[in-house]
N, CA, C and O atoms as a GROMACS GRO file, in nm:
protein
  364
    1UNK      N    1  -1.506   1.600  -1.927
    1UNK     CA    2  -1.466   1.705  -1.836
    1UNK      C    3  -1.418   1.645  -1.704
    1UNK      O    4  -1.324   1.692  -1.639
    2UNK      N    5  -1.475   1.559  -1.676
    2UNK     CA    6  -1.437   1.468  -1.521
    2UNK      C    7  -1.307   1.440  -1.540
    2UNK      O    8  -1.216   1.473  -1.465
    3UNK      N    9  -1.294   1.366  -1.662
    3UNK     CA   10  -1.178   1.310  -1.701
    3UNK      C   11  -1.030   1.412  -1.698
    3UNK      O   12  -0.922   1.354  -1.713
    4UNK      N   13  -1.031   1.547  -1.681
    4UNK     CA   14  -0.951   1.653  -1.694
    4UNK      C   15  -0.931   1.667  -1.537
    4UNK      O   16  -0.822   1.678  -1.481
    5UNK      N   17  -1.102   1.665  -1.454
    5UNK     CA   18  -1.029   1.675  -1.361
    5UNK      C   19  -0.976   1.579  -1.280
    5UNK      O   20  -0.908   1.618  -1.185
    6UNK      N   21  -0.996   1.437  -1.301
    6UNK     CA   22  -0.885   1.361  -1.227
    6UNK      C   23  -0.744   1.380  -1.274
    6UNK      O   24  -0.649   1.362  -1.198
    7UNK      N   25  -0.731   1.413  -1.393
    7UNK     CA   26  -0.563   1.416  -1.415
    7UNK      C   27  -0.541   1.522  -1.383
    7UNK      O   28  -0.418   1.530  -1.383
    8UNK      N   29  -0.576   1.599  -1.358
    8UNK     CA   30  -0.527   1.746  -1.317
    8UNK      C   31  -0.509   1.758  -1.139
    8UNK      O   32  -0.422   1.826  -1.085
    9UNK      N   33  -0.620   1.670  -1.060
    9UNK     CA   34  -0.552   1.608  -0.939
    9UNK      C   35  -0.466   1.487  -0.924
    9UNK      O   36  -0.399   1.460  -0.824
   10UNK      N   37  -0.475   1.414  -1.038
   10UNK     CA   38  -0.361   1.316  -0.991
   10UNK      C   39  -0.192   1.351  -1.064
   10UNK      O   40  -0.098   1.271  -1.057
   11UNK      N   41  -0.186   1.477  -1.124
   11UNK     CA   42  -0.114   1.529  -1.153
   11UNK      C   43  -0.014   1.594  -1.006
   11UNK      O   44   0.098   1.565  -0.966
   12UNK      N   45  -0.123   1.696  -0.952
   12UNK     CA   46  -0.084   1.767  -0.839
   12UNK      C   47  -0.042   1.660  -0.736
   12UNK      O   48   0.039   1.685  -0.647
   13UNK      N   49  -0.105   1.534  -0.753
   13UNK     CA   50  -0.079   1.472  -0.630
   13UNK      C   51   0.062   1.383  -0.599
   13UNK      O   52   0.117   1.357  -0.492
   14UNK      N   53   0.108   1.336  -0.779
   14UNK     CA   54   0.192   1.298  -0.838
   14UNK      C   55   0.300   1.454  -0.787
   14UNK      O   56   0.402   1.418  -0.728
   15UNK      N   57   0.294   1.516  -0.793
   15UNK     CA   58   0.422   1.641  -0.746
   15UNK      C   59   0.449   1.689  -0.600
   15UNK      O   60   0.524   1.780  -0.566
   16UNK      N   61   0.363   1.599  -0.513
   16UNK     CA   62   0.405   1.582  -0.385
   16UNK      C   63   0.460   1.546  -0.374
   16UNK      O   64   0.467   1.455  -0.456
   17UNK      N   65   0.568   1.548  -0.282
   17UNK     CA   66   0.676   1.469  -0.204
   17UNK      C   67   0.614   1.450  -0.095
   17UNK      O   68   0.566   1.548  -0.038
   18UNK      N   69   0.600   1.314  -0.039
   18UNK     CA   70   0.596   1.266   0.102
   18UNK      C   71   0.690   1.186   0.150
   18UNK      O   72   0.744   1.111   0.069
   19UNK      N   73   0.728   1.183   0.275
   19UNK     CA   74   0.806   1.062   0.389
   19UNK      C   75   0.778   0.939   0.286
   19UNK      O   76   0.869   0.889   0.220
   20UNK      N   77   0.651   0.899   0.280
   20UNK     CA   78   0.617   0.750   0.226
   20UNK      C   79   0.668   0.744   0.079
   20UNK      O   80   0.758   0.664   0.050
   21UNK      N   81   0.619   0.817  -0.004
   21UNK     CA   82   0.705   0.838  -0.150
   21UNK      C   83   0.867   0.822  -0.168
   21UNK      O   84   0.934   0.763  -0.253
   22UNK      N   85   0.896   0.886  -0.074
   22UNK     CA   86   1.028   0.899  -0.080
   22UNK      C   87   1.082   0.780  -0.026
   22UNK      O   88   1.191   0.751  -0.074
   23UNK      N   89   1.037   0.703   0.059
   23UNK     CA   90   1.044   0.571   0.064
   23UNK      C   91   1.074   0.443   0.018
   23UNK      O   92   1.156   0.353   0.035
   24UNK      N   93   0.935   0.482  -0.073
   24UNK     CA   94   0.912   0.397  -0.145
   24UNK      C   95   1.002   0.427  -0.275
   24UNK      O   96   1.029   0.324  -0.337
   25UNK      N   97   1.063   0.564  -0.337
   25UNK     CA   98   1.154   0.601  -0.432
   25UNK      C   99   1.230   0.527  -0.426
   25UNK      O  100   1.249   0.458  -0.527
   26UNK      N  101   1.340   0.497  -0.266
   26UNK     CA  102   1.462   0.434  -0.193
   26UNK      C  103   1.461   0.313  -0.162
   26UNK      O  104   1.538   0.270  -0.076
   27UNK      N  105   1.375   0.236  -0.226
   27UNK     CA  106   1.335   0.140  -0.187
   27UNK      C  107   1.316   0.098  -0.322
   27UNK      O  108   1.419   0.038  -0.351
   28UNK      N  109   1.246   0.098  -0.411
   28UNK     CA  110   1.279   0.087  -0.546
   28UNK      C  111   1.469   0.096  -0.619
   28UNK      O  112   1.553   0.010  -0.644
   29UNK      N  113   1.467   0.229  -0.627
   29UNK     CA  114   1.634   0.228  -0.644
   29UNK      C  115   1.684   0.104  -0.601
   29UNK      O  116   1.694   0.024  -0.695
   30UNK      N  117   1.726   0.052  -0.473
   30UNK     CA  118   1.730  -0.029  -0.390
   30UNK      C  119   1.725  -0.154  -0.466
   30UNK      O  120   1.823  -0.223  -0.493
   31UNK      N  121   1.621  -0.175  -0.495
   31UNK     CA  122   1.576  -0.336  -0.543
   31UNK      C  123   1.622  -0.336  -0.734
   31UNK      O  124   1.654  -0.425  -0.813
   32UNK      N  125   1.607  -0.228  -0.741
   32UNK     CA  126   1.660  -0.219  -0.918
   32UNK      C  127   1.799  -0.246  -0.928
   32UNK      O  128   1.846  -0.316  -1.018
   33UNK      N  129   1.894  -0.172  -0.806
   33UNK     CA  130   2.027  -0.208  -0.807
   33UNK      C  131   2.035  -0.339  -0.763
   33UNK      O  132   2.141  -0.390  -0.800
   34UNK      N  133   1.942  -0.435  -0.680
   34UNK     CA  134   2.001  -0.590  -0.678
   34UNK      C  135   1.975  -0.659  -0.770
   34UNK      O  136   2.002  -0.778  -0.760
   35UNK      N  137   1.912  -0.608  -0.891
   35UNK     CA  138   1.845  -0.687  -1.011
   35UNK      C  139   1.986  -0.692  -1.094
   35UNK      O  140   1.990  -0.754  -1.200
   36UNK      N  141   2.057  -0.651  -1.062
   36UNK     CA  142   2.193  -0.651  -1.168
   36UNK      C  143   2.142  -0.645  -1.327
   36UNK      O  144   2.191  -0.723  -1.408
   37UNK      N  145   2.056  -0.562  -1.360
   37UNK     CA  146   1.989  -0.533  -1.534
   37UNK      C  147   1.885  -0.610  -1.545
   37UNK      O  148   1.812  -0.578  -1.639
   38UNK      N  149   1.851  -0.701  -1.485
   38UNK     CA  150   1.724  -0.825  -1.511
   38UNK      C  151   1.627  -0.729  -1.471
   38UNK      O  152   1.622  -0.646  -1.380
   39UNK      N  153   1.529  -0.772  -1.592
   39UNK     CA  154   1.402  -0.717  -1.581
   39UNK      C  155   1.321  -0.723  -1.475
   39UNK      O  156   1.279  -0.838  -1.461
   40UNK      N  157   1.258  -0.609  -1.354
   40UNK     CA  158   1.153  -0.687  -1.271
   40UNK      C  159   0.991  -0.752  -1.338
   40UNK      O  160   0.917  -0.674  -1.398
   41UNK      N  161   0.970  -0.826  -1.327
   41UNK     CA  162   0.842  -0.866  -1.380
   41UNK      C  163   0.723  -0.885  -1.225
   41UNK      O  164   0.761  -0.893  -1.108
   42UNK      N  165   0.610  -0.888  -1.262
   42UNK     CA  166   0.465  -0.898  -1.142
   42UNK      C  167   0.520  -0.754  -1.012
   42UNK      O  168   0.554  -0.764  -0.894
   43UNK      N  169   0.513  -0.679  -1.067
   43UNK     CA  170   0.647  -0.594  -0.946
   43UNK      C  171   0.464  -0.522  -0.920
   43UNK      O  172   0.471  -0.423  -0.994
   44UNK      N  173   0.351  -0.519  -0.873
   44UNK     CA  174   0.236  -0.473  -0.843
   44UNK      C  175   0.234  -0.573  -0.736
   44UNK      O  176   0.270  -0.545  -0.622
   45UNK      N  177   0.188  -0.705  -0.776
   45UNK     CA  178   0.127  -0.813  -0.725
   45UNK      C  179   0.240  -0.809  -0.576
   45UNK      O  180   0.195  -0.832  -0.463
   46UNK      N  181   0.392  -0.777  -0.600
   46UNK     CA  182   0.518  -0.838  -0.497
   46UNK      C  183   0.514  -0.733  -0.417
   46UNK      O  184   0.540  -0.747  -0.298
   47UNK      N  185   0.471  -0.572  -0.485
   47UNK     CA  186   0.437  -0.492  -0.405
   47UNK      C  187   0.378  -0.477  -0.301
   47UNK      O  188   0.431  -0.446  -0.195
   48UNK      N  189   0.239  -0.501  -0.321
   48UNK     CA  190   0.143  -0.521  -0.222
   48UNK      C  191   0.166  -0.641  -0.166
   48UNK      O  192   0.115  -0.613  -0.057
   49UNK      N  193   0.203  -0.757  -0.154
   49UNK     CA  194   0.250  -0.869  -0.095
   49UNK      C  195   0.342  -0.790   0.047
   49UNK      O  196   0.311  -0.788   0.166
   50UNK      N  197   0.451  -0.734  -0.016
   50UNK     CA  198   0.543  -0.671   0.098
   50UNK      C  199   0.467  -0.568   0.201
   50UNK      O  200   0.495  -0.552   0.320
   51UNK      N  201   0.352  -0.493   0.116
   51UNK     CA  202   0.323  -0.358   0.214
   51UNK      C  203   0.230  -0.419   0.319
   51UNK      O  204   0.239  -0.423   0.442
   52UNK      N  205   0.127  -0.472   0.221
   52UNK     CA  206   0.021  -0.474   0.273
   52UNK      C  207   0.004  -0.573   0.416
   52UNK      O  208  -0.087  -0.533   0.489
   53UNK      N  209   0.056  -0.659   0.451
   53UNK     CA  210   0.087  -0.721   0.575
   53UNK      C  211   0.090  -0.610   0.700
   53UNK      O  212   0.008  -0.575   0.785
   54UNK      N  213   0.260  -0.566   0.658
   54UNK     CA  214   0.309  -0.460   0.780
   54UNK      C  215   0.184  -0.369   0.784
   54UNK      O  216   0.147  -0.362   0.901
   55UNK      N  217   0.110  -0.302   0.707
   55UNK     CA  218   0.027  -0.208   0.734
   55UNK      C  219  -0.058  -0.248   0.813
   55UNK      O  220  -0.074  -0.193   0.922
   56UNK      N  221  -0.138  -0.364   0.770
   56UNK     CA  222  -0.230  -0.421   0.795
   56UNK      C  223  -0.215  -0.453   0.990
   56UNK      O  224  -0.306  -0.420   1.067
   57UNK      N  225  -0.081  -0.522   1.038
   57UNK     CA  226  -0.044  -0.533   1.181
   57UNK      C  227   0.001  -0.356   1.237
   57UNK      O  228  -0.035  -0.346   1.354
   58UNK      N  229   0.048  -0.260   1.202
   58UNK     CA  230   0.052  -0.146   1.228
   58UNK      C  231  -0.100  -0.087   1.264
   58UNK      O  232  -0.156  -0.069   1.372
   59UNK      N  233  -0.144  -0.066   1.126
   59UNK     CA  234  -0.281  -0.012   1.199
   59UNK      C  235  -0.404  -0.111   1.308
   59UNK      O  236  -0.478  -0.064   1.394
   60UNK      N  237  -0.388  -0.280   1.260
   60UNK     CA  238  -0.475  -0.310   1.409
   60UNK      C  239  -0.418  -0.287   1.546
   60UNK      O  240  -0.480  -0.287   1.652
   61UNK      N  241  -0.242  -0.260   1.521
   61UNK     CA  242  -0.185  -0.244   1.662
   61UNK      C  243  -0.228  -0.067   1.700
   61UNK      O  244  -0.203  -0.023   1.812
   62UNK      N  245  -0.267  -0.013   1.634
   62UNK     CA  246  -0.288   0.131   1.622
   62UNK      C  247  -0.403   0.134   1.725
   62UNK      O  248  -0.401   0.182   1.839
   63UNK      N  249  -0.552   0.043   1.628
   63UNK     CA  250  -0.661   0.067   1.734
   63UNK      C  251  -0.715   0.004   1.822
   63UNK      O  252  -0.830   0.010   1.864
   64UNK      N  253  -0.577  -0.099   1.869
   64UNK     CA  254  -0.600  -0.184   1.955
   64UNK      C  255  -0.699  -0.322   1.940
   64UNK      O  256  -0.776  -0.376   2.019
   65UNK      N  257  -0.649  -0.359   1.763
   65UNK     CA  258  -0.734  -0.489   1.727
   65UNK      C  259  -0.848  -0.478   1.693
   65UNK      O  260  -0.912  -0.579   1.667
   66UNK      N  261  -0.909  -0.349   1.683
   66UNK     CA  262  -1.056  -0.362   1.704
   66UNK      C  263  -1.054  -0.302   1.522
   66UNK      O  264  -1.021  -0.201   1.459
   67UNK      N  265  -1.123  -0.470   1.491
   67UNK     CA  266  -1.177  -0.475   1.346
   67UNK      C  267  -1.219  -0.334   1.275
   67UNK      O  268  -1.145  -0.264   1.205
   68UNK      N  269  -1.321  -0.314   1.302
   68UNK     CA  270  -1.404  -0.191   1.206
   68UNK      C  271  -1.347  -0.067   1.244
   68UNK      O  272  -1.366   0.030   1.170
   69UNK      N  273  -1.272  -0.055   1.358
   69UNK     CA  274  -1.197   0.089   1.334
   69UNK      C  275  -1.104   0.060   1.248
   69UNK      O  276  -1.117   0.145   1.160
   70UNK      N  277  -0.986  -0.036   1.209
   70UNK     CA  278  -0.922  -0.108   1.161
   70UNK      C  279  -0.947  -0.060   0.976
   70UNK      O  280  -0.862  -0.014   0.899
   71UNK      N  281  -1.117  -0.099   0.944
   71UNK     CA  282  -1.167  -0.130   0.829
   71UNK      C  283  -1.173   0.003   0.795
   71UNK      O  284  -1.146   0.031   0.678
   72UNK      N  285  -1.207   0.108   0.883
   72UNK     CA  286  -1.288   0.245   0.842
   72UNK      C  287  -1.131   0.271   0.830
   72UNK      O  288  -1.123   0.276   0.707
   73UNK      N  289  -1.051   0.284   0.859
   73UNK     CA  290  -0.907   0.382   0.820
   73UNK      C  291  -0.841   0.320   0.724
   73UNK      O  292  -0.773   0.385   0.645
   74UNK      N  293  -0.851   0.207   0.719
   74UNK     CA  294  -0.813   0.120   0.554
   74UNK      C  295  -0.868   0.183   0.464
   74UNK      O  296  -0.812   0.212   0.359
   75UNK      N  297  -1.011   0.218   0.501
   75UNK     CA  298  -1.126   0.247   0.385
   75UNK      C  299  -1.158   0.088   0.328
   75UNK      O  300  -1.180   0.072   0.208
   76UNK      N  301  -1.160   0.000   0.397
   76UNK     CA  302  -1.228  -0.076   0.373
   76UNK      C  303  -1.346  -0.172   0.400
   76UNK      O  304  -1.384  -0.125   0.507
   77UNK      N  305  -1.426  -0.273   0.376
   77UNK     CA  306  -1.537  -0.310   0.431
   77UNK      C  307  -1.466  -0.406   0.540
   77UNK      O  308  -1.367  -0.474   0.513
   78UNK      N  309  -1.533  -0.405   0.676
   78UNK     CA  310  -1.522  -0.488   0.773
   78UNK      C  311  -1.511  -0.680   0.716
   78UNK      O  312  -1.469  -0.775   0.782
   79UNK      N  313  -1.553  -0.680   0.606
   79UNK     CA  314  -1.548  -0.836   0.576
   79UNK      C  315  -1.410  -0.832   0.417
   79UNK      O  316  -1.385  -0.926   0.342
   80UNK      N  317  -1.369  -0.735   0.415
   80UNK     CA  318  -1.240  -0.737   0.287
   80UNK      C  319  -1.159  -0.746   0.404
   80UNK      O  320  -1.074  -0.835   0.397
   81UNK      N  321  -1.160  -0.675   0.514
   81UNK     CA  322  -1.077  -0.666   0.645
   81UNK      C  323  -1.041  -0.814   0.687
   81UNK      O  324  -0.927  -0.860   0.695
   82UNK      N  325  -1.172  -0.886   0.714
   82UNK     CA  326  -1.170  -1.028   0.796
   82UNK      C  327  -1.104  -1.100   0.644
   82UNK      O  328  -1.027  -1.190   0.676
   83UNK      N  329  -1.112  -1.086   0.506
   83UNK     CA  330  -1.086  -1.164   0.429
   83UNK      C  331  -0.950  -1.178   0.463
   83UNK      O  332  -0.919  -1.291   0.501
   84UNK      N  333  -0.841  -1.074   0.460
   84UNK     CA  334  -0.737  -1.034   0.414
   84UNK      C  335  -0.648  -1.077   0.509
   84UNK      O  336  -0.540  -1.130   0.480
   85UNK      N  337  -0.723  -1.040   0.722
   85UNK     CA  338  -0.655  -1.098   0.821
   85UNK      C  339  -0.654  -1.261   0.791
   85UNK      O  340  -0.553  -1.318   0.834
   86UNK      N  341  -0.741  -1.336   0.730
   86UNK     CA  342  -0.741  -1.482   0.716
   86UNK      C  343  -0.678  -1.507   0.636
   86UNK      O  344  -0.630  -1.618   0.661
   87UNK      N  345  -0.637  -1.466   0.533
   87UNK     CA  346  -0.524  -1.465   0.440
   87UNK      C  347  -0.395  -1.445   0.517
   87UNK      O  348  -0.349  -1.558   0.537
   88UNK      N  349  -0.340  -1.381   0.554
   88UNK     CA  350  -0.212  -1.386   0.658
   88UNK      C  351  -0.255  -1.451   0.802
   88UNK      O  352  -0.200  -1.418   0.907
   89UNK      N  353  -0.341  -1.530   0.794
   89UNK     CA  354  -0.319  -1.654   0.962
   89UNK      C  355  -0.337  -1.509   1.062
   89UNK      O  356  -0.259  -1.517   1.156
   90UNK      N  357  -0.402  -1.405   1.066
   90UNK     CA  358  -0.443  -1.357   1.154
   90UNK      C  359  -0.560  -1.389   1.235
   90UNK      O  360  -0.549  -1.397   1.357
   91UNK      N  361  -0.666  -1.406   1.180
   91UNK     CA  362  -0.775  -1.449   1.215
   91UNK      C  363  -0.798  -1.634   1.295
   91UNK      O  364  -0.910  -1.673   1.328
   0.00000   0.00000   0.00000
């Protein structure tokens, strides 16, 4: 029964349109047309490679650097936070 209701919200959520979706739609298109027919392959792993940086400097510039507000709007733990800034030479 759980199982009905996550697809039944990730259904509804899947039929949103947002700014960021639509984005990310145009942005896809985008990169499929420079593939000239070649298959994309690891296209998850290159994903998050591209986002996750800019987000990551957006929102500490958001709360003014300060880690754990940083972590709590990621939704993540204060030390996946410190992992991830040391991974991009932030830290």
């Amino acid at each position: 029964m759980n199982t009905a209701v996550v697809n039944k919200e990730a259904t509804s959520l899947v039929a949103q349109d947002t700014p960021l979706r639509e984005a990310v739609k145009r942005a896809w298109d985008n990169y499929i047309s420079q593939l000239g027919g070649e298959e994309p392959s690891n296209l998850y792993d290159m994903f998050l490679e591209q986002v996750e940086l800019p987000l990551l400097l957006a929102v500490m510039a958001y709360t003014g650097h300060n880690q754990s507000r940083t972590a709590k709007i990621m939704g993540l733990s204060r030390g996946t936070l410190r992992k991830k800034l040391k991974i991009y030479g932030l830290l």
